[in-house]
C-alpha positions as CSV (number, residue, x, y, z in Angstrom):
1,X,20.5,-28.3,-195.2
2,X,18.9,-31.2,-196.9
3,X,20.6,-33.3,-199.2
4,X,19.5,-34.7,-202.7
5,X,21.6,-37.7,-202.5
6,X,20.2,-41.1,-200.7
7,X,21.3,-41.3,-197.1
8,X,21.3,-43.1,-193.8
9,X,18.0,-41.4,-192.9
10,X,16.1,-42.4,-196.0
11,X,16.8,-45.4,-195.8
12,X,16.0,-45.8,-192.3
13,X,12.3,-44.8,-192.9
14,X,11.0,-46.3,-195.8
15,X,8.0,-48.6,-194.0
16,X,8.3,-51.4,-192.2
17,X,11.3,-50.4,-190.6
18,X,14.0,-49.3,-193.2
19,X,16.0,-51.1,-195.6
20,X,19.3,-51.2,-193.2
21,X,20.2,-53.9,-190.8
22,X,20.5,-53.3,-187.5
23,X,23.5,-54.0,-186.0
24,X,23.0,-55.5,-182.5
25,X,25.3,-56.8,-180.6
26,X,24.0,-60.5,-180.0
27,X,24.9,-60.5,-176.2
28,X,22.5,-59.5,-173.1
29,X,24.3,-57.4,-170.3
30,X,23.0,-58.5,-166.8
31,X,24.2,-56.8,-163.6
32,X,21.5,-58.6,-161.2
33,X,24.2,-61.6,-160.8
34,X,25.5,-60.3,-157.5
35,X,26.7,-62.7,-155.0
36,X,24.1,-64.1,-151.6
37,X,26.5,-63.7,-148.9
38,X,24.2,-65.7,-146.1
39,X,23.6,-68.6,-148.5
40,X,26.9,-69.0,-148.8
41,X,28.2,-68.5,-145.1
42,X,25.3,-71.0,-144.4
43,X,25.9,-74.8,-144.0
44,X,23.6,-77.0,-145.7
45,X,21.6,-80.2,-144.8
46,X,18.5,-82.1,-145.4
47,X,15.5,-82.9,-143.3
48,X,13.0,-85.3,-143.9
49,X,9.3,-83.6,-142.9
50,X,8.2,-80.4,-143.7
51,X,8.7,-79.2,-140.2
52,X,12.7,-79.2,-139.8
53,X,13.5,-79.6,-135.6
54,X,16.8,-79.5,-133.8
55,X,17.4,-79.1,-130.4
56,X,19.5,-76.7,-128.4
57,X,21.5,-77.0,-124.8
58,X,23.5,-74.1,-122.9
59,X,25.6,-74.7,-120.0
60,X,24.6,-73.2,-116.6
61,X,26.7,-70.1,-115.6
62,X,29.6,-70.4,-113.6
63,X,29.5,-70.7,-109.9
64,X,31.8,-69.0,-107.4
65,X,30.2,-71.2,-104.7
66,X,30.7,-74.4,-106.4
67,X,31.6,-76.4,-103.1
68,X,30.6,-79.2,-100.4
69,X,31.9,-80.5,-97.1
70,X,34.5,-83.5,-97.6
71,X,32.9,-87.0,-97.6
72,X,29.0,-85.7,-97.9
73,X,26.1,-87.1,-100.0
74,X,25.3,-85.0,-103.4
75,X,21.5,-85.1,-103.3
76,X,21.6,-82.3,-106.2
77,X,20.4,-83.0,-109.5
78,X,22.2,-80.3,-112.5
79,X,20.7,-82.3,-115.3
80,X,19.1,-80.1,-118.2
81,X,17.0,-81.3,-120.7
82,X,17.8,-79.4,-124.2
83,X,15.0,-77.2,-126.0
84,X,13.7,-78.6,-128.9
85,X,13.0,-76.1,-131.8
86,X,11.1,-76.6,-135.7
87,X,10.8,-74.3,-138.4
88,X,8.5,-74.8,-141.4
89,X,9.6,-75.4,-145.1
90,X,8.7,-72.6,-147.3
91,X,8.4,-73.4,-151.3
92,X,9.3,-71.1,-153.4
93,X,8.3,-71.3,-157.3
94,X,9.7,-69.9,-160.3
95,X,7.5,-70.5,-164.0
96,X,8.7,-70.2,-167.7
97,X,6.9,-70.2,-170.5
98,X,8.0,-70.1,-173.8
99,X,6.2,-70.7,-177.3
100,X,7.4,-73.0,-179.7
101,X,7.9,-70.1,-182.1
102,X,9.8,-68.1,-179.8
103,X,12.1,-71.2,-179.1
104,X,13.0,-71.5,-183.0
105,X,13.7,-68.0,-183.2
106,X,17.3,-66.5,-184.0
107,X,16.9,-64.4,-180.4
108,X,19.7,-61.8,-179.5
109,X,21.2,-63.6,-177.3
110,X,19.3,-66.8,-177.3
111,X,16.8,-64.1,-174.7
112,X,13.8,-66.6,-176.4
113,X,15.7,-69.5,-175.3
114,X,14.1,-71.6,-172.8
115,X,17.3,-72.9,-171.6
116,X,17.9,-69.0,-171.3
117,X,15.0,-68.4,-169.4
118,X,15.3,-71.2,-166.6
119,X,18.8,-69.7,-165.9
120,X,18.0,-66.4,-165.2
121,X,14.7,-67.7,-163.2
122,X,17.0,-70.3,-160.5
123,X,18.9,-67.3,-159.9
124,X,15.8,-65.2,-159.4
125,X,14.5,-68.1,-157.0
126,X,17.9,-68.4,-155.2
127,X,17.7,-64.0,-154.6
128,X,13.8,-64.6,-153.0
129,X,15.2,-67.4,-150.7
130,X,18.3,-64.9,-149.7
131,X,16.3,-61.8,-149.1
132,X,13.6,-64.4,-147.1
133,X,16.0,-65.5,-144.8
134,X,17.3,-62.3,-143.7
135,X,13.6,-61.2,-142.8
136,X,11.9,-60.6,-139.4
137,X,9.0,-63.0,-140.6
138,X,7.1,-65.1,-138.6
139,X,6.8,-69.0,-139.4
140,X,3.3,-70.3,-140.5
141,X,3.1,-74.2,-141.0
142,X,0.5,-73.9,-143.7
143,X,-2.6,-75.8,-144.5
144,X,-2.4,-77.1,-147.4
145,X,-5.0,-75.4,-148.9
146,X,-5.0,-71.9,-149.0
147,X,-2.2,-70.7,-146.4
148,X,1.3,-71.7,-147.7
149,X,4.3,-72.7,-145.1
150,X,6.8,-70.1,-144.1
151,X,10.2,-70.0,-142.9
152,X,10.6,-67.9,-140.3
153,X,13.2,-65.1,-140.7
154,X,16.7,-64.4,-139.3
155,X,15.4,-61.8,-137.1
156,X,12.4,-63.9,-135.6
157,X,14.3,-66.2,-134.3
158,X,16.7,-64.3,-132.3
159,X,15.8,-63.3,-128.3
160,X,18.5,-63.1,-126.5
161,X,21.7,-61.2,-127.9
162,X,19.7,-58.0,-129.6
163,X,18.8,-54.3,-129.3
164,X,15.4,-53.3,-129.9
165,X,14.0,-49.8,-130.7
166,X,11.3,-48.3,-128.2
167,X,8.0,-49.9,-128.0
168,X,9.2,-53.3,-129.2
169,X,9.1,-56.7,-128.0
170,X,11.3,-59.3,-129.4
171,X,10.9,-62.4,-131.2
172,X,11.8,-66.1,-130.7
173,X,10.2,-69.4,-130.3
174,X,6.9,-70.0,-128.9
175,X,7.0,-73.4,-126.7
176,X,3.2,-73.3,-127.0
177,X,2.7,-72.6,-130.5
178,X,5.2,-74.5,-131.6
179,X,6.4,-71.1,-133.8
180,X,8.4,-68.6,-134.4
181,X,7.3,-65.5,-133.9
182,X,8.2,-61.9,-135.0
183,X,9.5,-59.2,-133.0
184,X,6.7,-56.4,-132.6
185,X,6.7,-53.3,-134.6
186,X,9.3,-54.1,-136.5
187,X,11.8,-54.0,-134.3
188,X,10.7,-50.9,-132.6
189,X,10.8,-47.1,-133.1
190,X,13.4,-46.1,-135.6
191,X,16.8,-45.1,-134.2
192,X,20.0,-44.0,-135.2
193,X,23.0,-47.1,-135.0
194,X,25.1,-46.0,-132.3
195,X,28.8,-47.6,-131.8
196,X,27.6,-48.0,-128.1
197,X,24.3,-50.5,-129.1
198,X,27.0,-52.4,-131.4
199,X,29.8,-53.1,-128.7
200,X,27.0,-53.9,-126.2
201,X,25.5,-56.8,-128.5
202,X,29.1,-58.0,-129.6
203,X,30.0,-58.6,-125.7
204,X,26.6,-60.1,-125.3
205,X,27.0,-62.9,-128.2
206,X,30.7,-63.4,-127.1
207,X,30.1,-63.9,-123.5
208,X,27.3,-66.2,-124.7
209,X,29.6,-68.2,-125.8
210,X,29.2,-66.8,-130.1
211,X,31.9,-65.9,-132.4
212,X,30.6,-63.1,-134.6
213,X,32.3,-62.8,-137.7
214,X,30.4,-60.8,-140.0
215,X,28.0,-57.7,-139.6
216,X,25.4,-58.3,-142.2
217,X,23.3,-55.6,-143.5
218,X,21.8,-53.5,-145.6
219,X,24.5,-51.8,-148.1
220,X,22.6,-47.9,-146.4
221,X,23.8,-49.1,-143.0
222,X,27.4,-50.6,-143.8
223,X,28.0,-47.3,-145.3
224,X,27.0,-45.3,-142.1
225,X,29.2,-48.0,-140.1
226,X,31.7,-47.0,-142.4
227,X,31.9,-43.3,-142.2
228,X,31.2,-43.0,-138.7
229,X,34.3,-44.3,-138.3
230,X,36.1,-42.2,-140.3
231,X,34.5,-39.7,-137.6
232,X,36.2,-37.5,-135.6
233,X,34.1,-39.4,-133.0
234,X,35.0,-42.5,-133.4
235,X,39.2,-42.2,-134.4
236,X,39.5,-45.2,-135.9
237,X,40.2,-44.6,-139.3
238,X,41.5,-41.5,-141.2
239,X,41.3,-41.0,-145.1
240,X,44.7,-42.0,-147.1
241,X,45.9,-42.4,-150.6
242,X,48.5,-44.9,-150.9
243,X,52.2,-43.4,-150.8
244,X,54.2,-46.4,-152.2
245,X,53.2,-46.1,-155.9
246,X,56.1,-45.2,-158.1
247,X,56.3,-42.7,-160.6
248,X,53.3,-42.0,-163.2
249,X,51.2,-44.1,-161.4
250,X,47.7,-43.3,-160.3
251,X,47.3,-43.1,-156.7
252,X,45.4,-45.2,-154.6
253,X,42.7,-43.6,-152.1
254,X,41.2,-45.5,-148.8
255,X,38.2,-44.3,-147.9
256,X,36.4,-47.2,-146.2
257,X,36.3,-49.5,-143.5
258,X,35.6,-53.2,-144.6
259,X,36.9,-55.1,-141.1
260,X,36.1,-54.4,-137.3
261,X,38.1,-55.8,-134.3
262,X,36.0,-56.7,-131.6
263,X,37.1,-55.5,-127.9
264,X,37.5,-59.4,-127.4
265,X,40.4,-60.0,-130.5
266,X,37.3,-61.4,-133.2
267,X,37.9,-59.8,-136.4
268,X,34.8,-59.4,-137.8
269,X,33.9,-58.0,-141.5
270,X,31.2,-55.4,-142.7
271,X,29.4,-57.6,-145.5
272,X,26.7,-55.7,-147.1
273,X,23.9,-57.6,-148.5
274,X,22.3,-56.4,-152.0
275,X,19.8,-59.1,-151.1
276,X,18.3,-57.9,-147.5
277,X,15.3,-55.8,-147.5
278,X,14.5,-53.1,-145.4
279,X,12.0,-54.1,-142.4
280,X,10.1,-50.5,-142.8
281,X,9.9,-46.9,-144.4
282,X,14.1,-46.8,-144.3
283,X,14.4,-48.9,-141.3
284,X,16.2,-52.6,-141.4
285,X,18.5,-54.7,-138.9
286,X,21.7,-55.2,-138.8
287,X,22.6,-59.3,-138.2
288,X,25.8,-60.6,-136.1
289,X,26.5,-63.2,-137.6
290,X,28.1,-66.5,-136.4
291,X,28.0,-68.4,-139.6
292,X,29.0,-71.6,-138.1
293,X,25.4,-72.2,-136.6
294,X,23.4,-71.5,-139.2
295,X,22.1,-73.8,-141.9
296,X,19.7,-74.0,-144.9
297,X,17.8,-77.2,-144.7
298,X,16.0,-78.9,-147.7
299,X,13.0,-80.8,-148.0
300,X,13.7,-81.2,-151.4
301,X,16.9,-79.1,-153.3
302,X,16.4,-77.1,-156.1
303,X,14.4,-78.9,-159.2
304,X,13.3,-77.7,-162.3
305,X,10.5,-80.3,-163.7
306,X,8.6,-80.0,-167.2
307,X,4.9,-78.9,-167.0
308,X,2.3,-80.7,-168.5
309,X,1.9,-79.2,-172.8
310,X,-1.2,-77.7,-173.6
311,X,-0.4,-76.1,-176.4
312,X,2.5,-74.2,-178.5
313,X,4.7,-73.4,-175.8
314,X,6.9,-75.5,-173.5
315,X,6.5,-75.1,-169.8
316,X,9.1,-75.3,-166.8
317,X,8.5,-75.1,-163.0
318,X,11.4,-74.1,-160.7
319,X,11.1,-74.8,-157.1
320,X,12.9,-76.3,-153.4
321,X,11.4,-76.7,-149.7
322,X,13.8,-75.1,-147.6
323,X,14.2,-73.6,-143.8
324,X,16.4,-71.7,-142.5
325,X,17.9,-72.8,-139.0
326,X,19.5,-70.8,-136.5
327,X,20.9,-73.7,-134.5
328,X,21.8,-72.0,-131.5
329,X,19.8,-68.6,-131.7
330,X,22.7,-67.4,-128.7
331,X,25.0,-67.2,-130.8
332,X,23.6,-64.2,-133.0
333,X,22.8,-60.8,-132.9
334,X,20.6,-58.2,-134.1
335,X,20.2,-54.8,-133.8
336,X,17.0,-54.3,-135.3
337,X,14.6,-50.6,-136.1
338,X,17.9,-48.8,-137.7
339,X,17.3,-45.1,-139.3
340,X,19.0,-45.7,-142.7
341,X,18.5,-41.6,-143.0
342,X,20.4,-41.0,-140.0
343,X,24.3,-40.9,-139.3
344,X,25.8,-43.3,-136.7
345,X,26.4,-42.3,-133.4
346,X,29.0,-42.9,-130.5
């Protein structure tokens, strides 16, 4: 029934927007500030050129026939030169632009604020380097003019300890080239993760000589990791709620698995990344991940530098040269062409 009297909704629409003040609460909620779990399991260093190189050594294998007559001349040479490896810098750039009016505004929380606005663009920048590195992109060394440098991905730099789906061909480093290169197909026909692949490429990076502790991937494929084996299948885990709680108390249910022991005593932990991208339509990789050869190298570290004023608005550029290094690339693993869509298998 309509009233006679002057209300809320009156007032509201005279023109122009009403008579009433809005009441807004002068603070922006962001959610995006999630934590980049292989930035911060890397080491970091410095370089000097915008090719980053390191080289890598691995002993022989053992010999069960390791022996000579007493008193006779060694003529054998076990020598090894180590393989020497570069990856390119890749610059990413972040720009802000805001106009002098917008500056002098009274902003709901300061959102018009320059100061505001590089913030929230470094940690933009620092998300684009994260989910970069955990690609299966090639390098490219640029040219200066129109093709820009890349860092080649996690997964194009591993050869040795992985599982690739069907009609793929893995990655590495091209002595000839001088590049990385990426595995083919994207890692090959899509295929369920099986508990099998997983054990065969954790034995493969330990008796490499690796230490895996982390499996790094997508938050889709963590969480079939993490119900498989709460499987009949797999009997590792079984559902709870925590019996010790006392009186009124809520109850505490357990229904994930966040840490895996390897057959070889290495306790490793299921770290989903926000930040990784899938590879394909549903399909990504899962990394093992020996954080203690891996690094994020900088040409130059993050800067943010003034642009040149051209008119009512002040200017910022955001922006690093960075690789990232896997400095011993035996000492990962990757399971690459997962089915995200399909349960885990024995």
């Amino acid at each position: 029934m309509a009233t006679t009297n002057l209300d809320h909704a009156d007032a509201s629409a005279q023109p122009f927007g009403g008579v009433i003040r809005e009441s807004v609460m002068n603070q922006i909620w962001n959610i995006s500030k999630i934590p980049l779990p292989l930035t911060d399991a890397c080491s970091k260093g410095v370089h000097t050129n915008r090719r980053a190189e390191w080289t890598e050594d691995t002993l022989a294998s053992p010999s069960t026939s390791n022996a000579v007559v007493d008193g006779a001349d060694v003529s054998q040479n076990n020598t090894v030169i180590p393989s020497r490896l570069g990856n390119f810098t890749q610059i990413p750039v972040k720009e802000v632009q805001v106009s002098t009016s917008a500056q002098a505004a009274d902003s709901i929380g300061d959102a018009t604020k320059i100061s505001y606005q590089i913030m929230n663009r470094q940690l933009e920048a620092r998300r684009d380097v994260e989910a970069q590195m955990l690609t299966l992109q090639a390098s490219v060394a640029g040219d200066g003019n129109t093709i820009a440098g890349i860092s080649a991905g996690f997964g194009a730099q591993l050869k040795t300890n992985i599982s690739l789906g069907a009609t793929a061909t893995a990655g590495g480093f091209n002595t000839t080239t001088g590049l990385f290169v990426s595995p083919t197909a994207t890692g090959g026909t899509a295929r369920a993760l099986s508990e099998t692949t997983l054990r065969n490429v954790l034995q493969s990076v330990y008796q490499q000589g690796g230490n895996t502790t982390m499996l790094m991937a997508t938050p889709a494929v963590i969480r079939l990791m993490s119900t498989y084996l709460f499987s009949s299948t797999a009997r590792v885990a079984t559902l709870t709620s925590d019996n010790l709680q006392k009186g009124d108390q809520a109850m505490t249910a357990y229904g994930s698995v966040n840490v895996f022991v390897t057959d070889f005593g290495q306790v490793v932990s299921l770290t989903d990344n926000r930040m990784q991208q899938v590879d394909a339509a549903n399909k990504s990789t899962m990394y093992l991940v020996d954080p203690t050869h891996l690094r994020q190298s900088f040409l130059r570290g993050w800067e943010t530098h003034p642009l040149a004023k051209t008119g009512l608005s002040e200017k910022r550029m955001i922006s690093c040269e960075y690789s990232f290094l896997v400095l011993n690339e035996k000492s990962q693993g990757a399971i690459y062409a997962i089915d995200e869509t399909t349960a885990m298998v024995a």
